[in-house]
N, C-alpha and C positions, 0 to 999 in steps of 0.2 A: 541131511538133517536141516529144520530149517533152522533160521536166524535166532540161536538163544535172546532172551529179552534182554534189556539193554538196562544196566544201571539199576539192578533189583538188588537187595539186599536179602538172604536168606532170615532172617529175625531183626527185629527192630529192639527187642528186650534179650541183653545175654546177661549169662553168667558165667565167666570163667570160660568166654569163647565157644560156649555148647559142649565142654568137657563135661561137665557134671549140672544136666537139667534141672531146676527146681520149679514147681509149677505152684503156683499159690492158689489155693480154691479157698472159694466160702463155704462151708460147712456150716449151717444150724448157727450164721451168725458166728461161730470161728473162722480162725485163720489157720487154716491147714497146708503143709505145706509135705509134697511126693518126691522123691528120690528117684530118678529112671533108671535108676542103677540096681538101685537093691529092693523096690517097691514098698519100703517102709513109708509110713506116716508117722508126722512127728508134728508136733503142735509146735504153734512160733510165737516168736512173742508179738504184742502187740506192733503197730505198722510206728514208727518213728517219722514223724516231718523234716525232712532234712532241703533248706535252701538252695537254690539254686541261683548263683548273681555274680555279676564279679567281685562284688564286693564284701561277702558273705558267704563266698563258696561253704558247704557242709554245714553251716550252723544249726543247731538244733539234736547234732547226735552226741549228747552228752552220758547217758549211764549202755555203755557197751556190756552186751553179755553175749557168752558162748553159744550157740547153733543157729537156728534156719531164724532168719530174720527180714523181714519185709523193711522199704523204707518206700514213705511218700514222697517223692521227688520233686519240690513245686520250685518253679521257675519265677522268680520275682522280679526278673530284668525284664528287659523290652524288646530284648532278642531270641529267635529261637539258639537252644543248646545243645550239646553231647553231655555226658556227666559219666566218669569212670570210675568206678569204687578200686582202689589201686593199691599197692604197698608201694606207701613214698618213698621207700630206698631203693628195692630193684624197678620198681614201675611194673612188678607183675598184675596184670586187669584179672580184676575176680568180676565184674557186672558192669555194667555197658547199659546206657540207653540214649539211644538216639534222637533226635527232632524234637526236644519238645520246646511247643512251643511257649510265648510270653503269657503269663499268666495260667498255663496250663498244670496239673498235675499227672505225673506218672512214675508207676510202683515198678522197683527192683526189690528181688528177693533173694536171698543169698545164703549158702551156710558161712557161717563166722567160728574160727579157732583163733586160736592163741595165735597169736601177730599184730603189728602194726599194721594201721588202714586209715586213709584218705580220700575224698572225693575231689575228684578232678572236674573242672566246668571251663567245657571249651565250647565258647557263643562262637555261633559261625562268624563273625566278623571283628573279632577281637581276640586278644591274647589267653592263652588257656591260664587259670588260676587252679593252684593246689590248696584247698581246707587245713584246719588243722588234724593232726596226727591222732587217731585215736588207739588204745592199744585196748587189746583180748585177751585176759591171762591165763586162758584153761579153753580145753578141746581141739576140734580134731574141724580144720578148713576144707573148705571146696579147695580144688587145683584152680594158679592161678596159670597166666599165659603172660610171657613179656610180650608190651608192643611191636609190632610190624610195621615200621615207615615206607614210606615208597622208596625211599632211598634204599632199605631193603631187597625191595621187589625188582632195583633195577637187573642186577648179574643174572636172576634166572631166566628174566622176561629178554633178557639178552641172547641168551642161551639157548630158549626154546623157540626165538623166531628166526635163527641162524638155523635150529632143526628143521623147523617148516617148511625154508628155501630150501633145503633137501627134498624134503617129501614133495613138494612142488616139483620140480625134477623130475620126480618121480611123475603122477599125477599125468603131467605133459607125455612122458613117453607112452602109458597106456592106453592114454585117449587118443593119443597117436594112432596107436595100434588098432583099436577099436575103430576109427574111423576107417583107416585103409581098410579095414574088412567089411565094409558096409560098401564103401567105396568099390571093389570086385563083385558085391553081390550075392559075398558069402554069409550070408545072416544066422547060420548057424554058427559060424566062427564068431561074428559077432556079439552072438548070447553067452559065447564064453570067454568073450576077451570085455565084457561090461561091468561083471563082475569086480573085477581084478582093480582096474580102474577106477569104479564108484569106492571100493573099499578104501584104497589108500587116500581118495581124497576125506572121506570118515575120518581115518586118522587124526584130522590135525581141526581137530575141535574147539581147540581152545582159542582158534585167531579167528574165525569167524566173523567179529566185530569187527576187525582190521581187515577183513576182505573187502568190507561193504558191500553196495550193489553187487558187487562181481556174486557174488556167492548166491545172490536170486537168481541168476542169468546159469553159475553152474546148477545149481541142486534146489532149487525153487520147484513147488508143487503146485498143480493149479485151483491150489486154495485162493479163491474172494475172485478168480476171473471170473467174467460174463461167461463166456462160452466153457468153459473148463478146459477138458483135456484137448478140446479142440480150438483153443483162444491163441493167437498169435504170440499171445506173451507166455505162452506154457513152453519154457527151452531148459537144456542142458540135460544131464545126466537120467532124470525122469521122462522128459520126454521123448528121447531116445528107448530107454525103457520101454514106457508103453507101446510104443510102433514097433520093439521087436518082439513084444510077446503079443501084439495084437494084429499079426498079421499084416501091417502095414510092409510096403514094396521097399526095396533096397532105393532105388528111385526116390520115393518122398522122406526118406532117413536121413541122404544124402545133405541133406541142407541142414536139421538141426542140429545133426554129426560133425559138418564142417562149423558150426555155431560156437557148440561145445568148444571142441579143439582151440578156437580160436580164444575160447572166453579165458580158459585156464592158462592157454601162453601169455595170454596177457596177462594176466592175476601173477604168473611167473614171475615175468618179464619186468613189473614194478616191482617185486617186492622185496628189493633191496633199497626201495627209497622210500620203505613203508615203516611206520613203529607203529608198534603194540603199546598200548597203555599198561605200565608193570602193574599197576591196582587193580587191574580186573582179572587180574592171572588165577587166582583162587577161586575168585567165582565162577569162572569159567571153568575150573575143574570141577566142580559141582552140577555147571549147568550144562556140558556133555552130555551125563547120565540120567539128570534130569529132564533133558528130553529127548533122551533114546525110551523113557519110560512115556513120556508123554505122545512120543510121534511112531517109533517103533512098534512098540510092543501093543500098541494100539492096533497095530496094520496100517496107521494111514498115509502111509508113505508106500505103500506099495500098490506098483504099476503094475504087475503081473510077473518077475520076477521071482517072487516066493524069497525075498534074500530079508529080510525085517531082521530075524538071529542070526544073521553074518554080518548086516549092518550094527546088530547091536556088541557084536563081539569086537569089528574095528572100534566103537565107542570107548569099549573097555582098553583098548589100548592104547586108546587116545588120550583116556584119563592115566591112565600107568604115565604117558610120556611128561606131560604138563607134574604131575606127581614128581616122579624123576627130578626135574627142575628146582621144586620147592621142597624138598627132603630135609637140608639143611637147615632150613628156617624149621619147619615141622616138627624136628629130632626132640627140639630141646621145647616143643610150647604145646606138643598136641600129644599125651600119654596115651590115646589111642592108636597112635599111628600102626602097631602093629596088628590090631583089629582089623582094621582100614584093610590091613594087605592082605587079611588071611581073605576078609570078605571079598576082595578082587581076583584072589585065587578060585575061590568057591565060583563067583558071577563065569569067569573064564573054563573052567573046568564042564561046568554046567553047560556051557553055550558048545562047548567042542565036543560032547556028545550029540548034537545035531547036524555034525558037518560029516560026512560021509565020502572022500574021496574030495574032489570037487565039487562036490551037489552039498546043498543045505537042505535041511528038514523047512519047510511053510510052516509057517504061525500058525496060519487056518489048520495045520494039519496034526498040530499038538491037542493031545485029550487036553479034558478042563483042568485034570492032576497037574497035566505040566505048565500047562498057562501060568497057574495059580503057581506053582514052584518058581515060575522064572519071573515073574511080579513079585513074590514076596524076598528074592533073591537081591533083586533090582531097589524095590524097596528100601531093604536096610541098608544098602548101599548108597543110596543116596542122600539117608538121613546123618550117615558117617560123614561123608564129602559136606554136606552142610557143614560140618562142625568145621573143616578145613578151607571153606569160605567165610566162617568168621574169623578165624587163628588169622587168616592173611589179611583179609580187612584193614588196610591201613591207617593208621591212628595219627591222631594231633598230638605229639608228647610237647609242646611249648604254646 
């Protein structure tokens, strides 16, 4: 898989962490606002002007009333901001907006029940301030999420990159494997020991950022070379691939084979003096599946192997494993989580109907019935995981 992007942010406007979406439309000059939950429309009240400064955090939300509520967000300071709509006693975030900048405005929309609420204005280069307290005395709130610090994030991101030097381990033995059979000249052994090998390095998706370069040099494709598949910088695990379903001699194998092998002992061999950044943990669970939709399920990852739905099913467990790690954090802030799992059961269950012994079913080789099932499968899945890259999103609480 290639290189997830680096530093994206799944939504720039939350509420309630993507637990319960609100979408504010203009209708005929109203303010209409959708439920993704239950597809109702409910009309909102008018949009409220609420300050954004250090010195004026929240001012301007003075007559609170119960349901879907829009607020204009405008930034009076000279700095860009974050702004958290919160309950000032637990610091549960019901809405979130990010960057804006001086002099800009920008709308959060939100359902409002009975509770206290605050807005929070944390200027990137100053100390966060808390508004005054407003309270709601009738109805029924969005869910809210406690914040996630990085200090948080540190035990899992701990956790799961002591996993990875395992699977490394791993990774190293098989390519091991696969090279000595290239190595003798057996390139049918070979086809069957590539597999096995590209899979387990699938697995571990979520460090990818923390491989750097290495991870071009293992599982780089010859996407943006001059020469493509035939460019000197086309190496590791794809390009082996294609020379063995394309006919290429045991002979010319022999070099990106020993390439390979050597790329991932090294990648090994550092990475215990390597750290992961605990803040991108979440997002990388997201962005896995993300682009097993984008790279996969496309075909464009595939050299002639036929493996796209074995690749995509290491994904799926790849996302299980990074999941695994952030459970704890998720239990108490994400009230889908058990959506989440069933939907991972569904994407898993689904993908191992096409694995047949050893052999995988071709992408190319699925009607358009199942393409479209294993997209719209992949799909929901991914818009769930968004919700658990904003949950982990690390926040400014001072």
């Amino acid at each position: 898989m290639p290189l997830p992007r680096l530093g994206t942010r799944p939504l720039p406007v939350r509420t309630a962490g993507v637990l319960l979406l609100v979408l504010a439309l203009a209708v005929g000059g109203s303010l209409l606002a959708l439920s993704l939950r239950g597809g109702r429309l409910t009309r909102a009240a008018r949009p409220v002007t609420v300050e954004v400064s250090p010195s004026h955090c929240g001012r301007g939300w003075t007559r609170p009333a119960p349901g879907v509520q829009t607020f204009d967000l405008h930034n009076a300071s000279g700095g860009a901001a974050e702004v958290y709509l919160e309950d000032p006693g637990s610091q549960a975030v019901y809405g979130e907006v990010e960057g804006i900048g001086p002099g800009t405005t920008r709308q959060l929309t939100v359902q409002l029940g009975e509770g206290t609420y605050a807005f929070k204005c944390v200027p990137d280069d100053a100390d966060a301030v808390t508004g005054p307290s407003v309270r709601v005395t009738s109805g029924r709130r969005g869910p809210g999420a406690a914040p996630v610090t990085e200090h948080d994030l540190i035990p899992p991101a701990l956790a799961y990159q002591k996993w990875v030097g395992g699977g490394l381990d791993e990774v190293v033995r098989l390519t091991a494997k696969l090279g000595r059979s290239i190595d003798r000249g057996d390139l049918a052994d070979a086809r069957s020991a590539w597999l096995p090998a590209h899979l387990e390095y699938e697995r571990l998706g979520a460090a990818y950022d923390a491989f750097g370069d290495a991870d071009g040099r293992i599982d780089g494709t010859d996407a943006g070379l001059s020469d493509g598949v035939r460019d000197q910088g086309f190496t590791g695990f794809h390009r082996v691939e294609y020379g063995l379903w394309h006919g290429q001699s045991a002979s010319r194998l022999r070099a990106p084979a020993a390439a390979l092998v050597k790329a991932v002992t090294g990648l090994r061999d550092g990475w215990s003096q390597t750290r992961m950044d605990p803040a991108q943990l979440g997002l990388r669970a997201h962005e896995i599946l993300e682009n097993t939709v984008q790279f996969e399920l496309t075909g464009r990852t595939d050299y002639g192997s036929g493996s796209n739905l074995a690749t995509a099913r290491a994904n799926v467990d790849g996302t299980r494993e990074v999941l695994s790690r952030l459970r704890p954090l998720l239990m108490t802030r994400y009230a889908d989580l058990p959506g989440l799992d069933r939907d991972l059961d569904r994407a898993q269950h689904l993908l191992d109907g096409y694995r047949h012994g050893g052999r995988w079913t071709a992408l190319t080789a699925l009607p358009r019935a199942g393409r479209e099932r294993v997209d719209s499968v992949f799909g929901d899945l991914v818009e769930r995981l968004a919700s658990v890259a904003t949950v982990c999103d690390p926040r400014r609480t001072a």
